[in-house]
Structure formats: C-alpha cells, structure tokens
C-alpha positions in Angstrom: 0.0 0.0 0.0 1.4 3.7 -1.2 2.2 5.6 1.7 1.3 9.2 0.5 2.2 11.0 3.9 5.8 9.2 3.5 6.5 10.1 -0.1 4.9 14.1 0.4 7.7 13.9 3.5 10.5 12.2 1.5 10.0 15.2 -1.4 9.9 18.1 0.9 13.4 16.6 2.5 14.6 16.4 -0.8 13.8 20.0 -2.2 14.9 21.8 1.1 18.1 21.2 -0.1 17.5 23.6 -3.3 18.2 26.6 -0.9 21.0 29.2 0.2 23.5 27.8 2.3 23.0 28.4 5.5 20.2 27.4 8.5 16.7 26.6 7.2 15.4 27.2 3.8 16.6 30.3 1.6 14.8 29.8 -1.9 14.2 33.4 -3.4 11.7 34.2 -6.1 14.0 33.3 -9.7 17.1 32.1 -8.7 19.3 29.3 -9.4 18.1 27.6 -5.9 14.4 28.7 -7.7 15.3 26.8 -10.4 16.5 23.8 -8.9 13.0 23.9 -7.1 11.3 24.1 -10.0 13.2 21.0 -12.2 12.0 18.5 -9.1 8.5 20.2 -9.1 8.7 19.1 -12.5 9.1 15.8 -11.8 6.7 15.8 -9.3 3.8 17.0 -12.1 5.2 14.4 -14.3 4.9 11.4 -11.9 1.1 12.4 -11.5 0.7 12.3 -15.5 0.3 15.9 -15.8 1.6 17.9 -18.8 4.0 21.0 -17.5 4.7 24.6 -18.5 6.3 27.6 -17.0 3.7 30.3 -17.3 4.8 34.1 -17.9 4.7 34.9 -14.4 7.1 32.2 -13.3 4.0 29.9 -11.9 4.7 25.9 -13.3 2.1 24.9 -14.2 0.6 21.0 -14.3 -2.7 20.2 -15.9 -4.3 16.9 -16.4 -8.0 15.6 -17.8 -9.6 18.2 -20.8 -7.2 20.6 -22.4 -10.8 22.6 -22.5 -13.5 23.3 -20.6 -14.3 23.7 -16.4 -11.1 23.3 -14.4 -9.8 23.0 -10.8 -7.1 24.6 -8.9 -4.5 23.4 -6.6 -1.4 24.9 -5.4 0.6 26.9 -3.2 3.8 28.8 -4.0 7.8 28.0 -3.8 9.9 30.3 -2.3 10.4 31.1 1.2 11.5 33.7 3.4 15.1 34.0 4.5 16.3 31.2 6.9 12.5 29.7 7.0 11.2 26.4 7.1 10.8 23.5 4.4 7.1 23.2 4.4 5.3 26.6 4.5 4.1 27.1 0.8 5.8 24.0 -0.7 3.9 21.9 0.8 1.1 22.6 -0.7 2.3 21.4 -4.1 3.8 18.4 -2.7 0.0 17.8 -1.3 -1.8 18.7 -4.6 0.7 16.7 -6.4 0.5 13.6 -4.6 -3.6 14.0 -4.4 -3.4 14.0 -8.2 -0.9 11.0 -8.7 -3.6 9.0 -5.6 -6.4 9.4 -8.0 -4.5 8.4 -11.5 -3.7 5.5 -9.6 -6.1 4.4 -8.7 -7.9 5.1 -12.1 -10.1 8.0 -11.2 -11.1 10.0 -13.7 -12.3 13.3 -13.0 -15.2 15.4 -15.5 -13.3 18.4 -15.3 -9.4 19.4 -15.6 -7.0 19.7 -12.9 -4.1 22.5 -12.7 -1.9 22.3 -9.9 0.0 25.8 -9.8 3.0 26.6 -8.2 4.0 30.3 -7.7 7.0 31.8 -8.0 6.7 34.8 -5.3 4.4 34.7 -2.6 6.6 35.8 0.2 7.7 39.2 -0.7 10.9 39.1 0.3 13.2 39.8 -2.9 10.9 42.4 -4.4 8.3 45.1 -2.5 5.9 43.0 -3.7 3.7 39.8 -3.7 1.2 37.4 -5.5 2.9 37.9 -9.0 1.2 34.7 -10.5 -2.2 33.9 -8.6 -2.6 38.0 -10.0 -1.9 37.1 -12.7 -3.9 34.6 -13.5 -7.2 36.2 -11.6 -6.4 39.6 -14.1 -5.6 41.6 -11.3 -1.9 42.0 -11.4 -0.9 45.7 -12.5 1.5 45.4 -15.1 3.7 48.5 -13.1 5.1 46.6 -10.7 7.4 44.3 -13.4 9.9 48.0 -13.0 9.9 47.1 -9.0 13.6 46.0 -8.0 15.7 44.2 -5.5 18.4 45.5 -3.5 20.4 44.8 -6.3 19.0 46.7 -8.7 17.2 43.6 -10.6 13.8 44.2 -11.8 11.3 41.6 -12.0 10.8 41.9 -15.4 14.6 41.5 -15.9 14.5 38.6 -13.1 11.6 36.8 -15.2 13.4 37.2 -18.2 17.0 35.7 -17.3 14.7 32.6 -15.4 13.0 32.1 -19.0 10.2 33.6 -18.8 9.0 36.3 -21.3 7.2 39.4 -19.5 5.1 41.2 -21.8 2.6 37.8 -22.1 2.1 38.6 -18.4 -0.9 40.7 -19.6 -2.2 37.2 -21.7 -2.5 35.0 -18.4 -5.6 36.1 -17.2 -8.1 32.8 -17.0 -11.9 33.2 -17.8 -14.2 33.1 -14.9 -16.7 31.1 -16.5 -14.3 28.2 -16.8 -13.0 28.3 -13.0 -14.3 25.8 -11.2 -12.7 27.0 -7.8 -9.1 26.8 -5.9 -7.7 24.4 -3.0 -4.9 25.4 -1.0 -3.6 23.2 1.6 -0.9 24.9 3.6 0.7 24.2 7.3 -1.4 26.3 9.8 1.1 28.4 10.9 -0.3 28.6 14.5 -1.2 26.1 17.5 -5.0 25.6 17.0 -4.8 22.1 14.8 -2.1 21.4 17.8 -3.9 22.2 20.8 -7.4 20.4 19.3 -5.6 17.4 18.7 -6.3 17.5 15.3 -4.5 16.7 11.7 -6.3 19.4 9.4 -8.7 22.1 9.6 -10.6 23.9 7.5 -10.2 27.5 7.2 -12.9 29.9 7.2 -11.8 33.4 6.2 -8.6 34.9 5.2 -8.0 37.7 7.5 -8.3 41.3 6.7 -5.4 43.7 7.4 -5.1 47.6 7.9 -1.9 48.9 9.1 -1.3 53.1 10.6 1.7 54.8 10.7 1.6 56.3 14.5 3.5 59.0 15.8 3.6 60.8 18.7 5.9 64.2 19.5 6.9 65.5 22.9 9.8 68.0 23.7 13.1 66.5 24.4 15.5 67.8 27.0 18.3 66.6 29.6 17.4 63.3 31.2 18.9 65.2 34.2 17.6 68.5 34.5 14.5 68.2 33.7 11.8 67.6 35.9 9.6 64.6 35.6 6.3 66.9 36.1 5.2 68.3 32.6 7.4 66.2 30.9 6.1 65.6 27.1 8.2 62.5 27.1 7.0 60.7 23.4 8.0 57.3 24.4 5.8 57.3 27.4 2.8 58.3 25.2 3.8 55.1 23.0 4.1 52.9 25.8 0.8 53.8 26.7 -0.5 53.4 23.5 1.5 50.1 22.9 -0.2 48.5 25.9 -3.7 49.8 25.1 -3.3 48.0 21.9 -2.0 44.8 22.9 -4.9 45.0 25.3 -8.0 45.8 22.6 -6.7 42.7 20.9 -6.9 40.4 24.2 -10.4 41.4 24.6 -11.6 40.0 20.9 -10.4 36.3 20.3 -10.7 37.2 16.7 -8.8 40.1 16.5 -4.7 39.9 16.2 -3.4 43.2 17.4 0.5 44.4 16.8 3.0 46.4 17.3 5.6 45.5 15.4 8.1 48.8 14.5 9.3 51.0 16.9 11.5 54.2 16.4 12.7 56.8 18.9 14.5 59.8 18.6 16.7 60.9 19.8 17.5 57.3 21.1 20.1 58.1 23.6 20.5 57.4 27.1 20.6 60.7 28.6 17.9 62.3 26.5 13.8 62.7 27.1 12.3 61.2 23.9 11.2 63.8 21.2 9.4 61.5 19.4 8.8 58.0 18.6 7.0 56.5 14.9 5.4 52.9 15.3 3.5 50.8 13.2 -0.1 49.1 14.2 -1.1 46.4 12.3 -4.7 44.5 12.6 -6.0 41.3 11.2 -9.2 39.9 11.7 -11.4 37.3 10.0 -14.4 40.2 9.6 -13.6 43.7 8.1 -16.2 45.2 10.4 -14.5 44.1 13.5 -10.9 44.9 11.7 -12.3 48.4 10.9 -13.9 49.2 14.4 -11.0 47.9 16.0 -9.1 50.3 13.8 -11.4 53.4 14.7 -11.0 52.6 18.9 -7.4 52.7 18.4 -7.3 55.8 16.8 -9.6 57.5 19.2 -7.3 56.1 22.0 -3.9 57.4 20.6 -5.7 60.8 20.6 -6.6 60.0 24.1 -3.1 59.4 24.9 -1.6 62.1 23.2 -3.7 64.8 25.2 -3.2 63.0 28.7 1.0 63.3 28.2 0.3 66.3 26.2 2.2 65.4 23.1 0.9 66.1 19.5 0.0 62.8 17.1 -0.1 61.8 13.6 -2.3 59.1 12.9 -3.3 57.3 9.7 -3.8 54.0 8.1 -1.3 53.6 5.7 -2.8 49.8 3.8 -5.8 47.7 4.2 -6.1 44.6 2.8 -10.4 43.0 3.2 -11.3 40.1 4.9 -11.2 37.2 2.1 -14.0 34.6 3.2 -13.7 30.9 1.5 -16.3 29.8 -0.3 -19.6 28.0 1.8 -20.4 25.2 -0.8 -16.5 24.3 -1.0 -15.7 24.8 2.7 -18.6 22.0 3.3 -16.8 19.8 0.7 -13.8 20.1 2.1 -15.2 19.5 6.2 -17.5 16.3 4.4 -14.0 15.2 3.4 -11.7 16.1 6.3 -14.5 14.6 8.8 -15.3 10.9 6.3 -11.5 10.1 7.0 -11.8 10.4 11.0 -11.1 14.0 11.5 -13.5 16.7 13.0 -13.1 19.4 10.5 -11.9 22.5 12.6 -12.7 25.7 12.0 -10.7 28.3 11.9 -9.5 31.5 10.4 -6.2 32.1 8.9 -4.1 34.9 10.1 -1.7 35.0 7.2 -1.8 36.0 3.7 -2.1 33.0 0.8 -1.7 32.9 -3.0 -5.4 31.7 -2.2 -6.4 34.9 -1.4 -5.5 36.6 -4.9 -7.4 33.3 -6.4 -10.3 34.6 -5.1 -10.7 37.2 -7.6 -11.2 34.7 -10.3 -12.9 31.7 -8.7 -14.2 30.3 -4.8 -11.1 29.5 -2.8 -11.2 26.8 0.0 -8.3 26.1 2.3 -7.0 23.3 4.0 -4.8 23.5 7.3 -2.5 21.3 8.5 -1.1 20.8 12.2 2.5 22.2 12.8 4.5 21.3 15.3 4.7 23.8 18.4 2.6 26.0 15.7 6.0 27.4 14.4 6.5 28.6 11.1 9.0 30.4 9.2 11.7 29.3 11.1 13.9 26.1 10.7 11.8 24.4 13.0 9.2 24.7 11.0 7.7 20.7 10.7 4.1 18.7 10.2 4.2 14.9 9.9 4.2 12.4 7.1 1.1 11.0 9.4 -0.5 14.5 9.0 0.1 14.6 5.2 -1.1 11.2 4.7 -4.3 12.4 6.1 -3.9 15.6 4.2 -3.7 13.6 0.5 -6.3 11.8 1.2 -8.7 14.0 1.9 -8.2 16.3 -0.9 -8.4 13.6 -3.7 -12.1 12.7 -2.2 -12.8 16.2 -1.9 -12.1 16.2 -5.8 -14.1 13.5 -6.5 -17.0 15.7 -4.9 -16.6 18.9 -7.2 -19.3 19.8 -9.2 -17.5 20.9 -12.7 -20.1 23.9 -12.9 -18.2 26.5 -12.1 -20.5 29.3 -9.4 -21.4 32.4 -11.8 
C-alpha cells in the first residue's frame, strides 16, 4: 500500500536542499536555488501524468483531464522567506501533487481538468511585492510593478526574463471566470490551533483582513537630568501607553490579532527625554467590520493618549487589505471530506496572507490547514508529519471526487 504522507515527506526533505546555504530554507523568487525547485517540481507533475509549463509569471504549471472546458485549482507557491522552514508554501504542491498521482492511480477520472499551480513569489521578500502569479492569473496583477527591484537593482521583469520567462505575455494569463471551477490550498497552519485540538487538518474559514497606521507621537526632548519629571512631554511614554492599550483591545476580541511590530525613537540616547517616537499598528481579523472598528478605537485612543501626556500625534492607516471569506459550498466539501477520514473538521481563520487569497478574484477558494508542530512557522523548525500529510492527500483527492464541474457564476 502507497504511503502518500511518507513520499509528500521524503520530497519536501529532498527539495529543502534547493536553498542558500545556511540554517533553514533560503529559496528566493528566480534564482538558481528557484530553479532547482522548479526541475524537481517538474518531476513531481510528471509522476502524477500531468503535462508541464512555465507560465509568464514564473507559476509551473501541471494540468491533467480536458485541455478545455471547467477546471480546478491546486497549489501553493515555492519560495520562502530567509532562513524559513521547508514546508510553508511547498507543501502545498507536494500535497496537490500527490492527491493527483492518488487518483491516477487508482484510475479515477475526474469530469473536469485539474491545474496544480506553483508560484513563483508569494513571500515578498526579494521584491516590494507579492502574489505575481495567482494576480496574474485572476487579471488583477498591475502590469507596473514588473519596473519594481531588489536590493540589487534587478527588476522583475529582468529577473523573469533571465529565469525564461517572457514578460510582456504577463498581460495574456488572465483565466476566464466562466471556466473556473474553484481553488484548494492546503498549507501548514502556521499557529497552535490544529495542535492544541488534537487535530490533523482544519478547514479555514476566512482569510483575515489587514489595515496597518503609521503612529507618531511628538513630545519635547530635554536633559534626562535636568528636567523635571512633572510636565514632561516625554513621546515614548505616550507610545508605551498606547502600545499597551493596543495589545490590550486585541486580548479582549479572540478574533482580532493586534501588533506592534516597529518601533523608532528619537533621539535614542540614554541621557535624552524622547522627542518623538514612529510605530507601526497592524490588525487582522477574519471580519472587516470588527478589523475596521478595531481600527477606529485605536485611533480614538492614541488621541486620548496624546492629550493626557500632552504630546501632538499623527495618525493614519497607511494599507488595508479585506477580509477574504472561503467559499460556503466548498468549505462544506472540504469539512464532508476532512471529517469521512476520522477528523472533526476545525474551523478556523487564517491569520496570514495565501496565494489563495489573490485566487479569489477569479474563482471560490477553500483552504486546507494542516497541524504544525509547536505551531511554528517560518523558522527552521518549521515541521508537520508524514502522518498529518497522509491524512492531508487523502482527503483532498475525495474532496475532488465531490466537485461539481459547474463553475459558481
């Protein structure tokens, strides 16, 4: 009997080594460690009978069933962050993949087409920004940002060029709506929900919303010596305040996820009262309405802070990013599935950004979870189980078998 969970586990060892040297997993959007992901990819696709090709954004690409008609999404993308782990993102193709090459074995044949995707840049780590190929392919990709650049000067459109890839069809990719069935991601949770139920999978919800404000507040510096602590407009105090009143709005909604995560004082000396400090506030919630009232109480506080240390404040959000729920008929699928091979079908919402959520503008997106260990991501630690994989593969190739090829209008 095929162990799936063992093979999906065997792979991901096997293309963590197409990385940067150094601790964990290094594999930037179009580089030689890219491409070296991409030629075992390739095989991957090819052992499941798919035919292969490297789009214009730098997604590969496998399809099998109908080279017309209704089709089906899987995927996930292939690089990483710097010094991550060897399953967040990946995985998802290994998973896809594998669900795929269960089903041609076992000689099921599908009414529609499959496409398992996997995307070149999802992380955002070489290039200010993200989601290059899932835009793409939903139509929503602005063609400006092929001039964006790395630290070295490389623009994408140079970047997809030298990794084969020609550019200008980037505007050609867009797929029609009326042929989009839907999309599946599965991805490791990232968190210790799955953990802490003592469960393999889950089944996502919502992708969270996200606003972020630029926050400053401005005092009067002076000697730390001198002056007295009464009337002191001391900045930094005003942020503590405000850092704290933050941390504490998110403790009081399970849903929200409240952060401070960028912090600058001036003048940071020792022996100086702060002048003023900048910090960043992000929120992320599974509802924009609770993202967006959350977002109106802290601004109403900061201006409550300010005046109690008597400090002036700039305040303003600075990116939002709406709530991206998954599809009803497709999470139900996916929980029939999860729950007819033992599991309970959690639900839950994810906190992070997916190439799922860019789908969504072309088709209904489900998502699949799976449990992480210690519910740590992006690090080397980063791990799920060949057990929890198994689980995984099996449960997406029934949830195929369920798909009604009508695609939702």
């Amino acid at each position: 009997m095929t162990d799936w969970g063992q093979i999906a586990a065997d792979r991901l060892e096997t293309i963590a080594r197409c990385s940067e040297p150094g601790p964990g997993v290094t594999r930037l959007p179009f580089t030689p460690e890219h491409g070296a992901a991409r030629d075992e990819i390739t095989r991957w696709m090819k052992a499941a009978g798919m035919n292969v090709t490297l789009d214009a954004a730098g997604t590969l690409v496998g399809r099998t069933g109908p080279e017309d008609g209704p089709t089906f999404y899987m995927g996930s993308h292939q690089d990483s962050v710097r010094e991550g782990g060897a399953y967040d993102g990946i995985m998802g193709i290994a998973l896809a993949c594998l669900a795929v090459e269960k089903l041609a074995n076992e000689g099921v044949e599908l009414p529609f087409a499959v496409e398992v995707l996997a995307f070149a840049d999802e992380e955002g780590v070489r290039f200010p920004t993200a989601l290059i190929g899932p835009r793409a392919l939903a139509g929503t990709l602005d063609p400006a940002v092929l001039s964006l650049a790395d630290r070295n000067g490389v623009t994408i459109a140079d970047a997809l060029g030298d990794f084969g890839c020609n550019p200008q069809g980037i505007r050609k990719l867009a797929r029609s709506p009326d042929a989009a069935i839907g999309y599946l991601e599965a991805h490791i949770e990232q968190g210790p929900v799955l953990e802490c139920e003592d469960e393999a999978l889950g089944v996502v919800t919502a992708i969270c919303g996200i606003e972020r404000h630029s926050v400053v507040f401005r005092g009067e510096t002076g000697h730390a010596g001198t002056l007295p602590m009464e009337g002191r407009r001391d900045a930094l105090v005003g942020a503590s305040d405000f850092i704290t009143t933050a941390h504490i709005a998110g403790l009081e909604e399970p849903e929200l996820r409240v952060t401070v995560g960028e912090v600058q004082v001036s003048p940071n000396v020792v022996n100086a009262v702060p002048r003023e400090v900048t910090l960043t506030l992000e929120i992320r919630a599974p509802e924009d309405p609770l993202r967006e009232a959350a977002g109106a109480l802290l601004t109403r506080k900061a201006k409550e802070i300010a005046q109690r240390w008597g400090l002036d404040l700039d305040i303003g959000r600075t990116y939002h990013q709406p709530a991206q729920p998954c599809d009803p008929g497709l999470r139900d699928a996916l929980t029939d599935a999860v729950q007819a091979n033992g599991g309970r079908g959690v639900a839950l919402a994810s906190g992070a950004t997916h190439d799922a959520s860019a789908m969504a503008d072309l088709c209904p997106i489900a998502m699949l979870f799976v449990r992480c260990r210690d519910g740590v991501s992006h690090v080397p630690e980063e791990f799920a189980s060949a057990s929890d994989m198994r689980a995984a593969i099996e449960t997406m190739a029934a949830f195929l078998t369920t798909i009604d090829p009508t695609p939702e209008k």
